[in-house]
C-alpha positions in Angstrom: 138.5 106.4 102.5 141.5 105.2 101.1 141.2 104.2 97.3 137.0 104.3 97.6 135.0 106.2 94.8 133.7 108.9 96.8 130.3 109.6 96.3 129.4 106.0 95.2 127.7 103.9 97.8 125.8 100.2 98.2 124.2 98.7 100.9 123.4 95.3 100.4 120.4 93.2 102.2 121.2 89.5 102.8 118.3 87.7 101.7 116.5 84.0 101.5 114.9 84.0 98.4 116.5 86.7 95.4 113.8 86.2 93.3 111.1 86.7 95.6 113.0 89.8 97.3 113.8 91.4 93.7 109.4 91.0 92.4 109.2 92.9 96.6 111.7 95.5 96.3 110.4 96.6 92.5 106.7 96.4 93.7 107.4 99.2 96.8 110.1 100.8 94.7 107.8 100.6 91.7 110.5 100.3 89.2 112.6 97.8 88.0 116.3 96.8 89.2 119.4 98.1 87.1 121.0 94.9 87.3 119.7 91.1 88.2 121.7 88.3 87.2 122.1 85.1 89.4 123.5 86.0 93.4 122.9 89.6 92.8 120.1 92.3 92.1 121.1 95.7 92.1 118.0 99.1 93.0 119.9 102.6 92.0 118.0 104.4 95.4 119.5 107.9 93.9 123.0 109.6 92.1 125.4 107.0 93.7 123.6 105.2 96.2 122.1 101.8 95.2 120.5 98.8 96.8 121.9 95.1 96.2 120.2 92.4 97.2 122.4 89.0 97.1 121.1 85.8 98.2 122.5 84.1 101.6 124.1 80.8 100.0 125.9 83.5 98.0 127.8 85.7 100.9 128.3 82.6 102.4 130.4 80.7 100.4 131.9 84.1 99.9 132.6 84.6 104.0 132.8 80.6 105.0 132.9 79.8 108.7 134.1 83.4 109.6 130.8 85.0 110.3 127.5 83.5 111.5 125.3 82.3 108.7 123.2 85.1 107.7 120.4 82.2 107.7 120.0 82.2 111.2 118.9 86.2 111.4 116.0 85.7 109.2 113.2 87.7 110.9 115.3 89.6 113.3 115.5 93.1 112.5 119.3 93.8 110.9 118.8 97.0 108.9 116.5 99.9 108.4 116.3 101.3 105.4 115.0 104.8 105.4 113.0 106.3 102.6 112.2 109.5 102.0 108.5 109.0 99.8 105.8 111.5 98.4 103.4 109.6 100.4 104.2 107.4 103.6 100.7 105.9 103.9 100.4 104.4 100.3 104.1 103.2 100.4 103.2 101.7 104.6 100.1 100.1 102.2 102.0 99.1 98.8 104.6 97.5 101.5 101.6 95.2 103.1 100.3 94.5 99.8 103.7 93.2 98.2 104.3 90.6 101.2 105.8 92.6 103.6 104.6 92.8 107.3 103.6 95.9 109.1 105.2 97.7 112.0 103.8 100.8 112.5 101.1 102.7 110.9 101.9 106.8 109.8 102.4 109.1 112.4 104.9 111.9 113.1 107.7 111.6 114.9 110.0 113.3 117.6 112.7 114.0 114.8 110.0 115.9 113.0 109.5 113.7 110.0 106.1 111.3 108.9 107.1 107.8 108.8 105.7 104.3 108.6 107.7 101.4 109.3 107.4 98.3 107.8 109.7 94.8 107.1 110.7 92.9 104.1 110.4 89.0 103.8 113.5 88.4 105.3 113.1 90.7 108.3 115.3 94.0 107.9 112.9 97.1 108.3 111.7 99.6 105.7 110.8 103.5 106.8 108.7 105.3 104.7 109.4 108.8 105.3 108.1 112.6 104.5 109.4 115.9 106.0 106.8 117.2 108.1 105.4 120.8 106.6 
C-alpha cells in the first residue's frame, strides 16, 4: 500500500448535518468522538480503525464538479457499517431511539452471526452484530 500506515484505517460517512450525525453516532456508540472540530468528527471504532464523519459542503468543495454531489444520495443506502455488539437487540433499539430508522429486526443469519440492521439520518446502513453461540 505504497507509503500507507499499515494497520491505521478511516472510513468516513458523508453526511447533511455534522452536528446532528456526531449527538447520533455518540448516542449508539455511547461514547464521545476523539476529535470534533468544524467539517470533521472523528469515532476511534477499535486499535486503528476510526469513523469520520465530515459534512457534504465540506468533501465538496474539496472534490468540485468531479464527482456527483454527495447531496443527491441522501437516503439511498451507500455503506454498511458492521458492528460487532454485546447485544444486537438494545443497539437495533438505542438506533430507533437516537433518530435512526429501522431495517430489520434481530434474527440470525445464513453467515452464522445475530444481526439487526438499521440506517443513520443520512441513509448509509448500520449492522448490529453478535457471533452466534
Amino acid at each position: 500500500m505504497g507509503n500507507a500506515k499499515k494497520g491505521n484505517t478511516m472510513f468516513i460517512l458523508y453526511v447533511k448535518n455534522q452536528e446532528y450525525s456526531k449527538d447520533f453516532y455518540t448516542d449508539i456508540l455511547e461514547y464521545e468522538p476523539i476529535l470534533h472540530v468544524p467539517g470533521m468528527t472523528e469515532f476511534k471504532l477499535s486499535e486503528g480503525v476510526s469513523l469520520g464523519i465530515m459534512p457534504e459542503e465540506g468533501i465538496r468543495r474539496i472534490m468540485g464538479n468531479e464527482v456527483p454531489n454527495p447531496s443527491e444520495g441522501n437516503g439511498i443506502p451507500r455503506c454498511e457499517i458492521y458492528l460487532f455488539v454485546d447485544n444486537p437487540d438494545k443497539a437495533y433499539t438505542k438506533l430507533i431511539e437516537a433518530g435512526g430508522k429501522g431495517v430489520s429486526s434481530c434474527e440470525l443469519r445464513p453467515w452464522g452471526d445475530y444481526v439487526s440492521y438499521g440506517a443513520d439520518p443520512d441513509g448509509h446502513i448500520i449492522a448490529f452484530a453478535k457471533k452466534h453461540e
